[in-house]
N, C-alpha and C positions, 0 to 999 in steps of 0.2 A: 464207513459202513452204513448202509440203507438200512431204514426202518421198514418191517414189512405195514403194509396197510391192512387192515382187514377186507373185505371181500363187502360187507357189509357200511363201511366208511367210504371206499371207493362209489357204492353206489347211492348212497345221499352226497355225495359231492357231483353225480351225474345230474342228480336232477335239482340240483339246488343250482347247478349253471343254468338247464335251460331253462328251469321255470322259476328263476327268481321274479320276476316281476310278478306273477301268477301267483308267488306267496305273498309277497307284499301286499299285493291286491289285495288278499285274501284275507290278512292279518287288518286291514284299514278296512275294510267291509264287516268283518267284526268287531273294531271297534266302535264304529260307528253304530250299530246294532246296540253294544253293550251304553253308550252313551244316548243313544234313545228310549233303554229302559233303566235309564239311571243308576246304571252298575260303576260307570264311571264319572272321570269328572268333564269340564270342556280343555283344563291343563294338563289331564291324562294325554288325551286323543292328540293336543299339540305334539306334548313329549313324544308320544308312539310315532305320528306321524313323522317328525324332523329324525328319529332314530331309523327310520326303515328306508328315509330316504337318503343318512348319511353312512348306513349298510350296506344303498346297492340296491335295495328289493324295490326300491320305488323310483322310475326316472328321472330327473330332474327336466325341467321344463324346457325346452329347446327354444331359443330365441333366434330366429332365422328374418331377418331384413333385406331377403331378395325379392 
């Protein structure tokens, strides 16, 4: 038996497909923000950044040797 979805879940799963990297951006632009007025730490903004990149929201670096 299927779970119904709500109407409301299906559409933050729409836009968290296409615009995940646009959050992630988003989320690393704030804290970077928040770490230039010393809200957080330089260990915060590592943890944050390695969590949004092993999320999805942030690409990982493509290494291409053509």
């Amino acid at each position: 038996m299927r779970r119904k979805i709500s109407k409301s879940r299906r559409a933050l799963d729409i836009i968290v497909k296409h615009w995940r990297s646009t959050i992630g951006s988003l989320v690393v632009l704030a804290s970077v923000f928040a770490l230039i007025f010393k809200a957080i730490s330089t260990e915060t903004l590592a943890a944050i950044v390695a969590a949004m990149i092993a999320a999805g929201y942030i690409p990982k670096a493509k290494e291409d040797d053509n």
